[in-house]
DOPARO-783777 format. One record per residue: residue in three letters; x, y, z of N, C-alpha, C, O in turn. Coordinates in steps of 0.05 Angstrom, whole numbers, plus 5000, padded with zeros to 4 digits. Atoms other than C-alpha are relative to their C-alpha. Example, Ala and Ser with C-alpha at 12.3 -4.5 7.8 and 13.67 -1.06 7.14 Angstrom:
BEGIN
Ala501849765000524649105156501850245000503950245013Ser498449764999527349795143498550225014499550445018
//
This chain:
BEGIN
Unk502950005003852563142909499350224979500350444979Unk500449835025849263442844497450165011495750075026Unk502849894986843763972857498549974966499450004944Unk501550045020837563812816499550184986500050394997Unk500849775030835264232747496750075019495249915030Unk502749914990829364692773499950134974501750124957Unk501149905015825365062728501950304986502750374964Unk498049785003829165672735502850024973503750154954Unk497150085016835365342709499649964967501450054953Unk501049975028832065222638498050234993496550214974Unk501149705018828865922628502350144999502650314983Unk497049875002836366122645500949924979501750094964Unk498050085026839365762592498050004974499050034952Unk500749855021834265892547500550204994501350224970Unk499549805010835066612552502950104990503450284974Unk497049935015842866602539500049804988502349724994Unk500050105030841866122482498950184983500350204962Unk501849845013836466622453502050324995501950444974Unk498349875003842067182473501549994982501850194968Unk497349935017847866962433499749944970501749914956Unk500049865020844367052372500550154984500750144960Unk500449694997844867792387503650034986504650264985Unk496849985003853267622362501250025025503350135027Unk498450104984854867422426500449785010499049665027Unk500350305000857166812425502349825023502949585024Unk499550044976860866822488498249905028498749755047Unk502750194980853766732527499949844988498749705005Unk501050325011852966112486501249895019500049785038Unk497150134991860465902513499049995033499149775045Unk500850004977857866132585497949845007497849785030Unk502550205003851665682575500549745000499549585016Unk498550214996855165152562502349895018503449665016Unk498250184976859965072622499050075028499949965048Unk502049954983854765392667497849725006496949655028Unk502450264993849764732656501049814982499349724967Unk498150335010854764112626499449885017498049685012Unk500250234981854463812685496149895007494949675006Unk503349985004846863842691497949834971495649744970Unk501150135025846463572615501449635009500349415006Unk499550334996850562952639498149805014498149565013Unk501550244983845262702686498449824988497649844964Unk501850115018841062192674496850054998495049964984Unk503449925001834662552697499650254985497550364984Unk500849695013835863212655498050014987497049814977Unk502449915017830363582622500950004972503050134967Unk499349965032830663492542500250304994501350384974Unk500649715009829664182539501850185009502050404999Unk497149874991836064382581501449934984503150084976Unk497350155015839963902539499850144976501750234964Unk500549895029836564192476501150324999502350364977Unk498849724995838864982495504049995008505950114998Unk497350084997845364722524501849924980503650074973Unk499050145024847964252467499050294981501350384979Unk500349835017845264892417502150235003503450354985Unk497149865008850265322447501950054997503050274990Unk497350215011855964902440500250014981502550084975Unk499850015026854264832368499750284990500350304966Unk500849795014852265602359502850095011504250184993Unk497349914999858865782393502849914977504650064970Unk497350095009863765282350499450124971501350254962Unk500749865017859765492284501450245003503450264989Unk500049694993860466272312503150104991504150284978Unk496349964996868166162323501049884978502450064968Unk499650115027869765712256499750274978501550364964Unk500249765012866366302222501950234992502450334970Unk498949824999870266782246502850015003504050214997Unk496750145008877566472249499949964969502150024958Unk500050095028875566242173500350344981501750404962Unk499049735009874367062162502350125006503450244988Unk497549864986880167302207502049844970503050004954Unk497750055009884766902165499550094963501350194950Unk500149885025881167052090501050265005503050304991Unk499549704994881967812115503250075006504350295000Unk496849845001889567792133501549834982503949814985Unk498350105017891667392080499850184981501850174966Unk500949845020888567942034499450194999497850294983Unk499549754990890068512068501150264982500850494989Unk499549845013892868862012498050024976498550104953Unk502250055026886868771969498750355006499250515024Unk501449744996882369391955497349895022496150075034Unk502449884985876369151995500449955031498749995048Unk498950034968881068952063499950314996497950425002Unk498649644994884069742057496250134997496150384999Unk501549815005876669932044499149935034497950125045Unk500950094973875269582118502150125024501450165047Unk498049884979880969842156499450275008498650414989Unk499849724990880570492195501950184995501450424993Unk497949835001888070662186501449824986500749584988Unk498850075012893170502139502649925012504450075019Unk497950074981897769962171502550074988504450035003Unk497049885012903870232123501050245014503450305014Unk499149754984903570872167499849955018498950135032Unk499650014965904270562234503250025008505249964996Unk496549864995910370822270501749695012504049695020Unk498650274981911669982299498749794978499049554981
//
């Protein structure tokens, strides 16, 4: 048995959609497996589905992003503006 969408439940997922703005795009991820099941019904509120489905898409964006930098950044690690981003110079690590 599914428990019905109250009001509550869409000012909740509004506010961690509105959160993972902030670069956390882990509350998106939590938003989205927090109220999936709730988007499947057939009586959901457009407006859960609309916060829900957004941070599915603001998470895979978020993460695309940043796998697409992670990998420009260590492919080009010896460039001058990676070594200007680094803290410590990985040539002097003792491992």
């Amino acid at each position: 048995m599914r428990r019905r969408v109250h009001d509550e439940d869409i000012h909740t997922s509004k506010i961690m959609f509105y959160s993972g703005f902030a670069f956390l795009p882990w509350i998106w991820l939590i938003n989205f497996v927090q109220y999936r099941a709730h988007v499947k019904q057939d009586d959901a509120p457009e407006e859960l589905k609309y916060y829900v489905r957004g941070s599915l898409i603001g998470f895979t964006i978020f993460m695309l992003a940043w796998g697409i930098w992670l990998a420009v950044f260590y492919t080009n690690l010896k460039s001058s503006w990676a070594q200007a981003l680094l803290l410590f110079d990985p040539d002097d690590t003792p491992f």
